[in-house]
Residue, then its C-alpha position, 0 to 999 in steps of 0.5 A: x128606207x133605214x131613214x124612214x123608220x128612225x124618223x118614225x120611230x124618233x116621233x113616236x117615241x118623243x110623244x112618250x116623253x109627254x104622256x100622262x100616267x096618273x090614270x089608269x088604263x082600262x084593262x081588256x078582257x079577252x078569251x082566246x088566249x087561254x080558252x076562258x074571260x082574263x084580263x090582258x094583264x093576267x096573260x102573257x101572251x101577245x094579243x091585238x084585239x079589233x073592238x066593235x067600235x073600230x069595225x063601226x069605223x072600217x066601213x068601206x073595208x074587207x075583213x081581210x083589209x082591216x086585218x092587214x093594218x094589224x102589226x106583224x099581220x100580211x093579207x095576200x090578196x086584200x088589196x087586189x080585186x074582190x074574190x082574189x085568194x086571201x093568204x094569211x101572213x101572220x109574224x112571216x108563216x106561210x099560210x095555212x099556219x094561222x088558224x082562224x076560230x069562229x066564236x072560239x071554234x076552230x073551222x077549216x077548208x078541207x078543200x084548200x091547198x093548205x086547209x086555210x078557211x076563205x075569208x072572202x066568205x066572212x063579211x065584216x058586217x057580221x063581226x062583233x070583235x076579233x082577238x088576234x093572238x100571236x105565237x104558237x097556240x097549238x097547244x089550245x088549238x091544236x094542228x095550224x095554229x103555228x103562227x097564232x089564232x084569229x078569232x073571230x067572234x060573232x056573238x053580240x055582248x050586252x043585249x037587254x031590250x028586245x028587238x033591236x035593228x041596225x041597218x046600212x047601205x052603201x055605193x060607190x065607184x066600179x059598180x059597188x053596191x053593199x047592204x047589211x041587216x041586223x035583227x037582235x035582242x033579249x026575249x022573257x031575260x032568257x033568250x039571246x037572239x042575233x040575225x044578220x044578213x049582208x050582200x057585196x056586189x061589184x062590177x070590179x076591175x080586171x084581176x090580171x094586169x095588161x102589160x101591154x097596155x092595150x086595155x083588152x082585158x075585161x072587168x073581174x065581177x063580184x057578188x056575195x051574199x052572207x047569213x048568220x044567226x045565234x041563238x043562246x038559252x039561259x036554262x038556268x043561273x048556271x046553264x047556257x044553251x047555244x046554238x049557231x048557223x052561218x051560211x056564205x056564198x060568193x061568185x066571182x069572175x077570174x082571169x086564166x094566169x097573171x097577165x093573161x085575161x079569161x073570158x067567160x071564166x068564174x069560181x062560185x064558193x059555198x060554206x055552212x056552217x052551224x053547231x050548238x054548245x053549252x056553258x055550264x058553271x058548277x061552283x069555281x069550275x065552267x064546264x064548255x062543250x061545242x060541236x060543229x058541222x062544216x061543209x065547203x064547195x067550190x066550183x071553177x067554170x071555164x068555157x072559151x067563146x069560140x069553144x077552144x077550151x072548157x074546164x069544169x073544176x069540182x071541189x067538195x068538203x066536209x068537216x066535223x068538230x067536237x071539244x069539251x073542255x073546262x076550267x077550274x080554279x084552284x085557289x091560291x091563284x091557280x087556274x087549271x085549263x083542261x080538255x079533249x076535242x076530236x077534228x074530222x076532214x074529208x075531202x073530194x075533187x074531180x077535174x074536166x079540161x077540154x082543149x084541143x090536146x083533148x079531154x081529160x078527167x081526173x078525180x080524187x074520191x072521198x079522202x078523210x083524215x081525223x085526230x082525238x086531242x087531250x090537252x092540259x095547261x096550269x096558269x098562275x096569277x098572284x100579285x105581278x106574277x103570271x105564269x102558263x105552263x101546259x101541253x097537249x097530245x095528238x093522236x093522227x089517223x095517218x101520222x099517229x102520236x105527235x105533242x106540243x107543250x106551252x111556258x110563257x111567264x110575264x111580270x106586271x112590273x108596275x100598273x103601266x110596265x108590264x114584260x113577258x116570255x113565252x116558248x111554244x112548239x107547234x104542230x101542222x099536217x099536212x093537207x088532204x089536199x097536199x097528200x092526195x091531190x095530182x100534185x100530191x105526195x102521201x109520204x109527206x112529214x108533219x110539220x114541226x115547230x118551235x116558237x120564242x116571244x119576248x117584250x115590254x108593254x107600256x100603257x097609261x090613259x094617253x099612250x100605250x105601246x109594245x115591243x115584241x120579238x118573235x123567233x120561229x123555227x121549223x122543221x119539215x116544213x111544207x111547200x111545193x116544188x116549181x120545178x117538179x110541181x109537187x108537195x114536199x117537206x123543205x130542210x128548215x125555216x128560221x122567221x124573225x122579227x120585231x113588231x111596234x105597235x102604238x096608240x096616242x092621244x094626243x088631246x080630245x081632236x087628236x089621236x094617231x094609232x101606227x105600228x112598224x113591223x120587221x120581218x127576217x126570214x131565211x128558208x132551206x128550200x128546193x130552188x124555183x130555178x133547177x133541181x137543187x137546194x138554196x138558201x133563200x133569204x126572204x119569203x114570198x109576198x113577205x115584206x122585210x118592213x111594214x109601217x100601217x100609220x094613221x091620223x084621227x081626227x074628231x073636231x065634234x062629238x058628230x064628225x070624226x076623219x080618218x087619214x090613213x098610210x100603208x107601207x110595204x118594202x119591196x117582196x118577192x113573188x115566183x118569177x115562173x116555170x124554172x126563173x129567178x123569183x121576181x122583186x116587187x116594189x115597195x109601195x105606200x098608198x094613203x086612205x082617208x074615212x069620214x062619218x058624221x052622226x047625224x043623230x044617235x039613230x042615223x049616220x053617214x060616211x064617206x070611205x077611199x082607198x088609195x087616193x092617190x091613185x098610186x099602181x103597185x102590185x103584191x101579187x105579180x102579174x095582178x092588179x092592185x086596188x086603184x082610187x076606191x071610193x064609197x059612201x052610205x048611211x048606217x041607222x039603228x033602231 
């Protein structure tokens, strides 16, 4: 493997020796980082952002897909079987420590064990851009923003004339059927309108693998449906007026338990979402408000052919979030970022089994937590210099007084060098859902971090790199106990690693885009074996090393192909009740893409996914993706 990497790395580095620097680069605008538009070279901080024109080029994939080819970025689940659990793996948290932001807006699943919003919910279709931003944001974002923000931005820039429509419809093998619709425009220069509709159904394969080769278990179907609307006011030069709803529904068939089928057994899952806000701009200060409204519902429905068992799963949730915030510039390069927000979640559950042990019913009744957060940062830009230095104070309904705090200094060296720092602490509760649930423990503590990033970054017209270290401790870290079967607060986590991410151009044919990513990460924890505590070396479904690589080739303006590899190093996963965790092998599957526009309304493409066919596994017991292929037609009008 060692040999691998150096190999890749003795590649990508060579092609730096033969890269222009005589012109110079665009510079990204981005929000996320600090709240307000910048500049990526004004900001520290470590940021990947997906653009609409790599969206226009992923389809055929899962939002959760695209998001695993992203250095320092592991999606458990996104290639196994529609409607799997989507658990995000951002720089080696565990998940739940990675918020995800709709438009800047924090959303939650009251729900889920770890408060993790489902991004089976999310379709690609209805995404416009996604900022990914690295480190501790807690300070910004607040509680479960350990390991970074994804934002996922729905909002369509740039819109002048008014009515516009853009269309797809695909096929493909294991019964796959996808559409999308959107509707968007400008009205009277005043009035920003944006409707979307998608719909994903598939016939699948079986989520749990047969090992005994007897082919019994039955195929795992899927079928979502998603909406989603904007609307946004200009009231004046200097007023905006927004306004959102979003409503998501899937079903899915699932199997009872790795390696073991279920007939007759599905999970249905329902989120609104909707809110308003405003932007108003008073001199050198923006003023920014949002209020949104959440409610999720999940429901798992179990019913045996021959009537051994049923089990009927009930979940509902609902949250609620308030912020004001606004930012100011001072002069003389400084930039004064400062705001409020108020969060609340409420949860509740009640659970029926019927077997031949007898019925049983258990519920949780209406369970609520909320927070009141003041939050302040300073940021300076002069010359080569940038600078963040801020802090933000929480007050918990349940576990009271708790503050974060943010430095993170970077230095332009010249037009292409640019080197940064940062040390941010983070901060996340536990979930309703963890305090009191059967498994539950309401005397757990809050979880408490502290995260280090340090690297270069190099970009010209031709090449861009960047090398970026990251070291992450926490403290009363929350898991669940395999032996006891309960939630509780392990010693210690100390999660390090190197991510290398690179962008070539090699001429107008060629370009490859490949980062590698190094994970290191040793837990103080409750052994999965017996009572007593262990070291462990590794984290679950946590690969040590990951090489996302690919190959684009455009001989025309009209024809562009995609060849691309995902690598993965051997993982754990729990082995079962009181065994050793068991090893999955490392794996390697190849992916190919191809779109021809046929003319400057109409395009067609061809998407397949493990073309080799290759049978590897990231969640024991389950199944992986086989040989996937697709194709269809996008028009815009």
């Amino acid at each position: 493997m060692r040999k691998k990497i150096f190999v890749v790395a003795a590649v990508l580095f060579s092609s730096q020796v033969h890269a222009q620097d005589s012109v110079k680069v665009l510079d990204q605008i981005e929000v996320t980082s600090n709240k307000y538009p910048v500049k990526q070279s004004q900001s520290g901080k470590v940021i990947t952002v997906i653009d609409r024109a790599t969206i226009d080029k992923s389809a055929g994939k899962t939002l959760t897909q695209l998001l695993n080819e992203q250095a320092g970025l592991i999606v458990s689940g996104a290639l196994n079987n529609f409607g799997t659990n989507q658990s995000v793996f951002l720089q080696g948290a565990g998940s739940g420590r990675t918020l995800i932001a709709i438009d800047g807006v924090p959303v939650i699943d009251p729900t889920a064990i770890d408060n993790s919003f489902d991004l089976n919910l999310i379709s690609l279709d209805n995404i416009e851009r996604i900022e990914i931003c690295k480190g501790s944001q807690s300070t910004l974002y607040g509680s479960d923003a350990i390991a970074g923000v994804i934002n996922i931005i729905t909002v369509k820039p740039g819109i002048t004339t008014p009515l516009n429509v853009n269309a797809t419809v695909a096929r493909g093998n294991y019964g796959l059927e996808r559409a999308s619709l959107q509707v968007y425009g400008k009205l009277a220069d005043k009035l920003l309108y944006n409707v979307r509709y998608s719909s994903l159904n598939s016939t699948g394969f079986s989520d749990a693998y047969d090992s005994s080769g007897k082919g019994s278990f039955d195929d795992d179907g899927y079928h979502e449906s998603n909406i989603t609307g904007n609307l946004a006011w200009s009231a004046s030069k200097t007023l905006t007026v927004k306004g959102f709803a979003q409503y998501n529904y899937y079903n899915t068939d699932i199997d009872a338990s790795a390696f073991k089928d279920a007939k007759n057994t599905s999970t249905d899952n329902k989120n609104f979402l909707a809110g308003v806000g405003f932007t108003l701009k008073s001199g050198k200060s923006t003023l920014n408000g949002n209020y949104r409204y959440n409610t999720t519902g999940r429901t798992d429905i179990g019913d045996s052919v021959f009537g051994q068992y049923y089990h009927n799963y009930n979940f509902k949730g609902r949250t609620q979030y308030a912020e004001l915030y606004g930012n100011t510039d001072l002069g003389h390069g400084f930039t004064w970022l400062y705001g409020a927000d108020y969060s609340f979640a409420l949860m509740s559950n009640s659970t029926f089994d019927n077997s031949s042990f007898g019925p049983f019913l258990t519920t949780i009744p209406d369970t609520s937590l909320s927070q009141v957060s003041v939050y302040s940062s300073m940021f300076y830009h002069k010359n080569k210099f940038n600078v963040e230095l801020g802090g933000r104070f929480n007050n918990n309904s349940k576990y009271g007084n708790h503050g974060t705090y943010t430095f993170n200094p970077s230095y332009n060296i010249n037009q292409h060098w640019k080197a940064y720092a940062s040390i941010s602490s983070g901060y996340k509760a536990p979930s309703l859902y963890q305090l009191y649930s059967s498994s539950g423990d309401p005397n757990l503590k809050a979880e408490a971090s502290v995260n280090y990033e340090a690297g270069v970054q190099y970009s010209n017209n031709i090449y861009t790199t960047r090398v970026n270290y990251f070291n992450r401790q926490i403290q009363n870290g929350l898991d669940f106990d395999y032996v006891n079967f309960v939630y509780f607060n392990f010693s210690k986590e100390n999660a390090q690693g190197i991510e290398w991410e690179n962008t070539l151009k090699i001429s107008k044919v060629f370009s490859v885009t490949a980062n590698y990513t190094w994970l290191n990460d040793k837990e103080t924890s409750q052994s999965r074996i017996t009572t007593s505590d262990t070291t462990y070396d590794y984290a679950l479904r946590r690969p040590e090393h990951t090489i996302n690589a690919s190959l684009n080739i455009q001989p025309t303006e009209k024809l562009l192909i995609s060849i691309s590899a995902h690598y993965e190093s051997k993982r754990y996963d729990v082995g079962g009740y009181q065994v050793p965790d068991v090893v999955l092998n490392s794996f390697c599957i190849l992916n190919a893409y191809a779109q021809y526009e046929y003319s400057k309304t109409v395009k067609f493409f061809v998407d397949t996914k493990n073309i080799a066919n290759t049978k590897f596994f990231t969640l024991y017991g389950y199944n992986s993706i086989p040989f996937m292929i697709s194709g269809g037609v996008t028009v815009k009008l």
